[in-house]
C-alpha positions as CSV (number, residue, x, y, z in Angstrom):
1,X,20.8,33.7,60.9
2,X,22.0,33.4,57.5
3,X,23.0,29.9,56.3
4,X,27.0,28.4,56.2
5,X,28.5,29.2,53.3
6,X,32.3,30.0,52.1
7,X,33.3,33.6,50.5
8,X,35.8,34.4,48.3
9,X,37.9,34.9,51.0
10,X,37.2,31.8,53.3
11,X,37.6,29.9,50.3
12,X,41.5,31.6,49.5
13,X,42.0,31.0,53.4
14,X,41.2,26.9,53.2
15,X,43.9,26.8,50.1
16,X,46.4,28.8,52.4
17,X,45.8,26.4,55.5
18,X,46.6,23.4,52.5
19,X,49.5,25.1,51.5
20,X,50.7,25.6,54.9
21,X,49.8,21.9,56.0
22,X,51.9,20.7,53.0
23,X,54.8,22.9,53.3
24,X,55.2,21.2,57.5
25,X,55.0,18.0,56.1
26,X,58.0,18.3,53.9
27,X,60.0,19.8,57.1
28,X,59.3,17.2,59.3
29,X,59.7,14.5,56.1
30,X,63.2,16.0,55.0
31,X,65.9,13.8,56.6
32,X,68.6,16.1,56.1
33,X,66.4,19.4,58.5
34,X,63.6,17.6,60.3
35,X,65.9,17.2,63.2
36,X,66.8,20.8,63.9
37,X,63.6,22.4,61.4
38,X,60.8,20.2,63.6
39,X,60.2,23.9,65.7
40,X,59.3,25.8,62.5
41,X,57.5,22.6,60.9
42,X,55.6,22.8,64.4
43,X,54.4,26.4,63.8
44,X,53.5,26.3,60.1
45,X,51.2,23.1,61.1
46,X,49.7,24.7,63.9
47,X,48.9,27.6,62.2
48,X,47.6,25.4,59.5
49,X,45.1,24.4,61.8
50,X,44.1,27.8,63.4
51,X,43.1,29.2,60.0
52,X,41.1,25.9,59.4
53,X,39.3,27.0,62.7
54,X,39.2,30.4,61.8
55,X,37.2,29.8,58.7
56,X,35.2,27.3,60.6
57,X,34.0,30.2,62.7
58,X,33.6,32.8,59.5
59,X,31.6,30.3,57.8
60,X,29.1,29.9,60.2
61,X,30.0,26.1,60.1
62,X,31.7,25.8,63.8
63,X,27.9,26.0,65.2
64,X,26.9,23.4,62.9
65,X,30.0,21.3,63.7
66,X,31.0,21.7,67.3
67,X,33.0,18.9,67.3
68,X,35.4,20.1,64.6
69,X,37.9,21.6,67.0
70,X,41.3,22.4,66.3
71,X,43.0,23.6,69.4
72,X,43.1,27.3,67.9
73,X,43.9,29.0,71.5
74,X,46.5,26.2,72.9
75,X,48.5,26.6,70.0
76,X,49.3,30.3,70.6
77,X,51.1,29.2,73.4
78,X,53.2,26.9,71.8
79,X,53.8,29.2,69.1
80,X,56.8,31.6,71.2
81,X,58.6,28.3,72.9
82,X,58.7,26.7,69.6
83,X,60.4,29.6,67.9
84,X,62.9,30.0,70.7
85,X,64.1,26.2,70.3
86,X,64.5,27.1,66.7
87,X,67.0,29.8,67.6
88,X,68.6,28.2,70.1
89,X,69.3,25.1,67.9
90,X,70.1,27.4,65.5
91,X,73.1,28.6,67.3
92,X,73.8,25.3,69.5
93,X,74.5,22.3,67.4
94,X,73.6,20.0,69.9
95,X,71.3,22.3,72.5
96,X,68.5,19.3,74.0
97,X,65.1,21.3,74.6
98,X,64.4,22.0,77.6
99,X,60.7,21.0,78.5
100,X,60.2,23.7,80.9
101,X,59.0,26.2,78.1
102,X,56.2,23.9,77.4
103,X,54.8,23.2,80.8
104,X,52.1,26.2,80.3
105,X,51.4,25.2,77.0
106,X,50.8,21.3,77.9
107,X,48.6,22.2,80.5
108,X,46.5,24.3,78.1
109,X,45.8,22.0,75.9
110,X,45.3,19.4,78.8
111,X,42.6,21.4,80.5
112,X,41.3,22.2,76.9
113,X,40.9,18.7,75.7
114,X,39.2,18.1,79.2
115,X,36.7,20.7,78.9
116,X,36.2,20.2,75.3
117,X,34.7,16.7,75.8
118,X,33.1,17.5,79.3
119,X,31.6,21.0,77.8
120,X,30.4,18.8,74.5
121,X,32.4,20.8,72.1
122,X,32.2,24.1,74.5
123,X,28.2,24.5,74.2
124,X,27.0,23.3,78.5
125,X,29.4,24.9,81.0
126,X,26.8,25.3,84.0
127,X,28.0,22.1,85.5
128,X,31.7,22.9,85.4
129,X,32.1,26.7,86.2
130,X,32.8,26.1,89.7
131,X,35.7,23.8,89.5
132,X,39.8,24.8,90.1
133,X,40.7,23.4,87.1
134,X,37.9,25.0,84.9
135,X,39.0,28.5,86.6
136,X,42.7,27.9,85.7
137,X,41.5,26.7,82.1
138,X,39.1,29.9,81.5
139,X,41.5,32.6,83.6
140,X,44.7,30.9,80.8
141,X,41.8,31.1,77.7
142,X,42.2,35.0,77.5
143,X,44.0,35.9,74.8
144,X,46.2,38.3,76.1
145,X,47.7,35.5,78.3
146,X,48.9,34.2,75.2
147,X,49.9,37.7,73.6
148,X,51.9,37.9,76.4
149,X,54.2,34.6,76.7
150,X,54.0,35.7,72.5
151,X,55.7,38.4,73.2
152,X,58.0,37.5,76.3
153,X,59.4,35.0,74.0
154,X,59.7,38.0,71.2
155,X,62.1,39.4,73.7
156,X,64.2,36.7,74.8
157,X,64.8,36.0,71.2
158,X,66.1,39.1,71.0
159,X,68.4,39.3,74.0
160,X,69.5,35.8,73.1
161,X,70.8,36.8,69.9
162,X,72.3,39.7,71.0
163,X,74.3,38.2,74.2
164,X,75.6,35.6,71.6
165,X,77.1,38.1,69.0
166,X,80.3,37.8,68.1
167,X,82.7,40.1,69.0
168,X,84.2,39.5,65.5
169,X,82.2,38.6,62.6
170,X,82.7,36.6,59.5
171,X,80.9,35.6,56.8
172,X,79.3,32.7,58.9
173,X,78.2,34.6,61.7
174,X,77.3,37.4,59.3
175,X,74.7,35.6,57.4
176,X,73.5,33.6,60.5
177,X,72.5,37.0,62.0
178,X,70.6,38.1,58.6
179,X,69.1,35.5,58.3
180,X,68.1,35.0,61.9
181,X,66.9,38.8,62.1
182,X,64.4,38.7,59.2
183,X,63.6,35.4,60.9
184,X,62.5,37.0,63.7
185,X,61.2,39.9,61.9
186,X,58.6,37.9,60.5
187,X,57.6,36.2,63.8
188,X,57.3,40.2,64.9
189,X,54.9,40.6,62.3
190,X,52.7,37.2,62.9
191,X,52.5,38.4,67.2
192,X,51.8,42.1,66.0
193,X,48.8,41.1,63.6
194,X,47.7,39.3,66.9
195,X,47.7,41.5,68.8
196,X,46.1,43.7,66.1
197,X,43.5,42.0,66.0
198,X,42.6,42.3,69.7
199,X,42.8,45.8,70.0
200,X,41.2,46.9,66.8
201,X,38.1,44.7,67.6
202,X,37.3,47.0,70.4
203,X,36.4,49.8,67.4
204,X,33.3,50.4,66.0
205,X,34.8,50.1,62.5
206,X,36.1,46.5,63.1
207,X,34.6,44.5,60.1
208,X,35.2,40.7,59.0
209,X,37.1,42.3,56.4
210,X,39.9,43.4,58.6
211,X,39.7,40.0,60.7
212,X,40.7,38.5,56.9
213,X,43.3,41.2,56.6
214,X,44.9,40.4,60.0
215,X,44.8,36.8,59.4
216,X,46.3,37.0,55.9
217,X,49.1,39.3,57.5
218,X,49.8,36.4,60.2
219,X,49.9,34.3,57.5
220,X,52.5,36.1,55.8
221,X,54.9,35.6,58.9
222,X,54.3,32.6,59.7
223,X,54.5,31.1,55.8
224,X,57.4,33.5,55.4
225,X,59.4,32.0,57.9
226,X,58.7,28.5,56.8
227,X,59.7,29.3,53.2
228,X,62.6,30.5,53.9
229,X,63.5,27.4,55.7
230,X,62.4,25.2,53.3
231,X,64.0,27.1,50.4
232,X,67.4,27.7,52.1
233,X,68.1,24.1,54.4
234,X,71.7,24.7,54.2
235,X,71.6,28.1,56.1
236,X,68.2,26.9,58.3
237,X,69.8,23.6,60.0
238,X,71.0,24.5,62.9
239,X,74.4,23.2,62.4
240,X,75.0,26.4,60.2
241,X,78.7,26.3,58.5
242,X,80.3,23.6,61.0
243,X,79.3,20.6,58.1
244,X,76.3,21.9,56.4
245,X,78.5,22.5,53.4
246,X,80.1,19.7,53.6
247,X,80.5,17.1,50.4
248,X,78.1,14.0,51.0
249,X,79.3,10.4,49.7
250,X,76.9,10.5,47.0
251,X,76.8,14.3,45.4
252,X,78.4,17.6,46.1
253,X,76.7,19.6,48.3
254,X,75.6,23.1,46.1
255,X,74.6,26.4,47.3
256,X,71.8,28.6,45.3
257,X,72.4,31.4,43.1
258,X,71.9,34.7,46.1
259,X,73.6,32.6,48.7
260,X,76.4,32.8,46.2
261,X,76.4,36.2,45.5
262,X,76.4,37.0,48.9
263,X,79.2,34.5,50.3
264,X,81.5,35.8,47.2
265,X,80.7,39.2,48.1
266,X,81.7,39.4,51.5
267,X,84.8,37.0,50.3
268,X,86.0,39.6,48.0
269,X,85.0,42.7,50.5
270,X,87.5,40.9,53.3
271,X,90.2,40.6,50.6
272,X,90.1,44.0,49.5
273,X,90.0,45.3,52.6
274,X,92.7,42.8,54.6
275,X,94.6,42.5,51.3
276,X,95.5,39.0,52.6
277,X,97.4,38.3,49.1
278,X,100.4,40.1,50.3
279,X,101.5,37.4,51.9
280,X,103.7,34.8,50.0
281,X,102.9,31.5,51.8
282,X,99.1,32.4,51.5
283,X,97.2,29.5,51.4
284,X,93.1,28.8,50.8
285,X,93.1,27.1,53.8
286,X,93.7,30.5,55.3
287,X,91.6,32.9,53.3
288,X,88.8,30.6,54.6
289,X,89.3,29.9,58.2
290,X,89.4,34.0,58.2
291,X,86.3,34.8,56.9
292,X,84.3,31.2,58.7
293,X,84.0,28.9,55.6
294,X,84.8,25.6,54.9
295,X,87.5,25.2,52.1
296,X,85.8,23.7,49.2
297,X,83.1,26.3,50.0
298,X,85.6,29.2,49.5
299,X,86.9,26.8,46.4
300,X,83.9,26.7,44.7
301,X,83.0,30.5,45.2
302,X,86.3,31.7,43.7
303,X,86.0,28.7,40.7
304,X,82.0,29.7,39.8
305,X,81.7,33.4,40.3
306,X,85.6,34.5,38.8
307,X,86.6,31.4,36.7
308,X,89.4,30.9,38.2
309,X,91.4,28.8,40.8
310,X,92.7,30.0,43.5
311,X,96.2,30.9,42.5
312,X,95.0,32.8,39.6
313,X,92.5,35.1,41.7
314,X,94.6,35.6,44.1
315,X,97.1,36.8,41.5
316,X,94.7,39.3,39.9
317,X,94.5,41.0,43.2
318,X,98.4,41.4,43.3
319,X,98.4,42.0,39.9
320,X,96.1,45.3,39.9
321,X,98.2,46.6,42.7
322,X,101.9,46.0,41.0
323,X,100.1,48.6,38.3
324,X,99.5,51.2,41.0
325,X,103.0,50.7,42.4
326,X,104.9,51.1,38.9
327,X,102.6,54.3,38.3
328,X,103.2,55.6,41.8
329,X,106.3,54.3,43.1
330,X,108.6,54.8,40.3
331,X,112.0,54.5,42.5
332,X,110.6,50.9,43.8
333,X,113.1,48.1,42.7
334,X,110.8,45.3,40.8
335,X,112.2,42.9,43.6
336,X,111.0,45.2,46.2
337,X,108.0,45.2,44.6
338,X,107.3,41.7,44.0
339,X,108.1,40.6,47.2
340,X,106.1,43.5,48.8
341,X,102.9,42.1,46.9
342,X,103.4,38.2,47.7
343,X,104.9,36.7,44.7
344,X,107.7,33.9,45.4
345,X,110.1,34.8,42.7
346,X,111.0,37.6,39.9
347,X,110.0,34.8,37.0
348,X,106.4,34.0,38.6
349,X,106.2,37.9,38.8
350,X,107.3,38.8,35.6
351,X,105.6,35.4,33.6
352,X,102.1,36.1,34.9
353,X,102.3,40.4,34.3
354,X,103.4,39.3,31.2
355,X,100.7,37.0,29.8
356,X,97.9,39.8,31.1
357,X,100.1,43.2,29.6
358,X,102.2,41.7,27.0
359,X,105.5,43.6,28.2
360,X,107.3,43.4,31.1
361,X,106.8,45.6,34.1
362,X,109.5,48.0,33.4
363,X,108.2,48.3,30.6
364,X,105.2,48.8,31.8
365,X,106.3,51.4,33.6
366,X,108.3,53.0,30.8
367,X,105.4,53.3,28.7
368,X,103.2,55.3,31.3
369,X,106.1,57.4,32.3
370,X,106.8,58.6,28.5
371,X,102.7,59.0,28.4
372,X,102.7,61.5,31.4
373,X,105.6,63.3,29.9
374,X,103.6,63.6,26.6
């Protein structure tokens, strides 16, 4: 028997487990998140410690350290109750867990942490084989037990979130559902490497090299998922658009760059296809309790991506179409027509078409009339 040592890839695997170790702390450290982000921060820390055991084992050191035990098997079944409550609370501001989930999973870890000591680090079992509790403790230690509350909790996840989709979407429960899909997504991936791992084994071309493979794949989807949180706490704090946008006493609240883009594309996608500037008394207010933003959200969407308040992007949108009408309608009166697109008088009409055409609209429409004739 060849003597512990670390590989290339035991040694990558130890800096990952860091990384991942790191990453919970600042969930569970973040004031704003930890109180709706503590299910993820739960995961990433668990796994953490799983690939710590794992390289334990691949090193050879776990026989020469026994004691060094990280609860690898009881944290698989925390793994599926800890990613519902995360979409539950991510959907349900103020959704209290329900301890139920766990029950299985505490007494796991109970039995485990029993054993543990009495087995001295799992190396003597003669003397407890014959006990109830060691039975229930060895008959919940196969791993398909776990692989399958993993992947019962895969599917509730599923039918949760699609029992609670809105009949009518906005750009609030739009994004919630993205983001929540690739979510879960990822989660998919972590079980499916699993489970992977369990079935492949069984071949005679299982090598360590596909255990590393499997275990770098989980911890893709796990690390993926706690990323994403980290990166994105507006979108991943449960609360979602109710007041996560909202102003705090000390400093505006700011969105990053792609969640920008994406809001002021699906703000300018609604307005072209509702065409909610043809009505006079529109106000922001409106525009934003449409599409399921707060108003200094919708504000600062139109004032950073089009550079310009609200009045004046609105106003392009009118604009654009009064150049259609001239050229198609040519019998429309200019008060039908500025009515028709929203404006509140002929002077607001005729002030603003003139400051982007330099001429009026008639004779706007003059000019394109004389150059179809030519």
């Amino acid at each position: 028997m060849s003597a512990p040592s670390f590989s290339t890839w035991t040694s990558l695997f130890l800096v990952v487990s860091a990384i991942g170790s790191f990453l919970s702390i600042l969930l569970f450290t973040d004031k704003n998140g930890r109180k709706n982000n503590w299910p993820i921060a739960s995961i990433i820390l668990g796994f953490s410690l799983v690939l710590v055991q794992y390289v334990l084992v691949w090193t050879q050191y776990r026989g020469e350290y026994p004691h060094a035990y990280f609860f690898d098997e009881a944290w698989y079944f925390f793994f599926g109750p800890l990613f519902y409550v995360y979409i539950l609370k991510f959907y349900i501001k103020d959704y209290k867990v329900n301890f139920l989930h766990f029950i299985i999973p505490i007494i796991f870890t109970i039995l485990t942490a029993i054993y543990f000591i009495k087995t001295e680090g799992f190396t003597e079992f003669k003397e407890s084989k014959e006990e109830i509790a060691f039975k229930l403790y060895w008959a919940l230690k196969s791993p398909w037990v776990a692989i399958g509350m993993l992947i019962i909790y895969i599917i509730i996840c599923y039918d949760f979130i699609k029992i609670h989709r809105p009949p009518k979407e906005n750009i609030a429960t739009q994004l919630r559902g993205k983001w929540i899909t690739f979510l879960l997504s990822l989660f998919s991936l972590f079980v499916l490497a699993y489970i992977s791992y369990y079935v492949l084994v069984k071949f005679s071309f299982f090598n360590p090299t596909w255990d590393y493979i499997i275990s770098f794949t989980m911890a893709i989807g796990v690390y993926g998922i706690g990323y994403m949180v980290y990166m994105e706490p507006k979108i991943f704090n449960g609360e979602l658009f109710t007041s996560l946008f909202k102003p705090s006493k000390k400093e505006k609240e700011t969105l990053r760059p792609e969640t920008k883009k994406e809001f002021y594309k699906q703000l300018t996608q609604h307005i072209e296809t509702t065409r909610p500037y043809l009505n006079n008394d529109l106000r922001l207010v409106d525009i934003a309790s449409h599409i399921g933003l707060p108003t200094h959200i919708v504000s600062q969407l139109i004032n950073e991506m089009s550079h310009k308040n609200f009045n004046q992007f609105i106003n392009e949108y009118r604009l654009k179409e009064a150049e259609e009408l001239l050229i198609k309608e040519p019998d429309m009166s200019i008060h039908q027509m500025y009515f028709h697109l929203g404006f509140n008088s002929r002077t607001t009409f005729y002030t603003i078409f003139k400051n982007k055409h330099n001429c009026t609209p008639l004779e706007y429409r003059s000019l394109h009339r004389s150059k179809t004739l030519s």
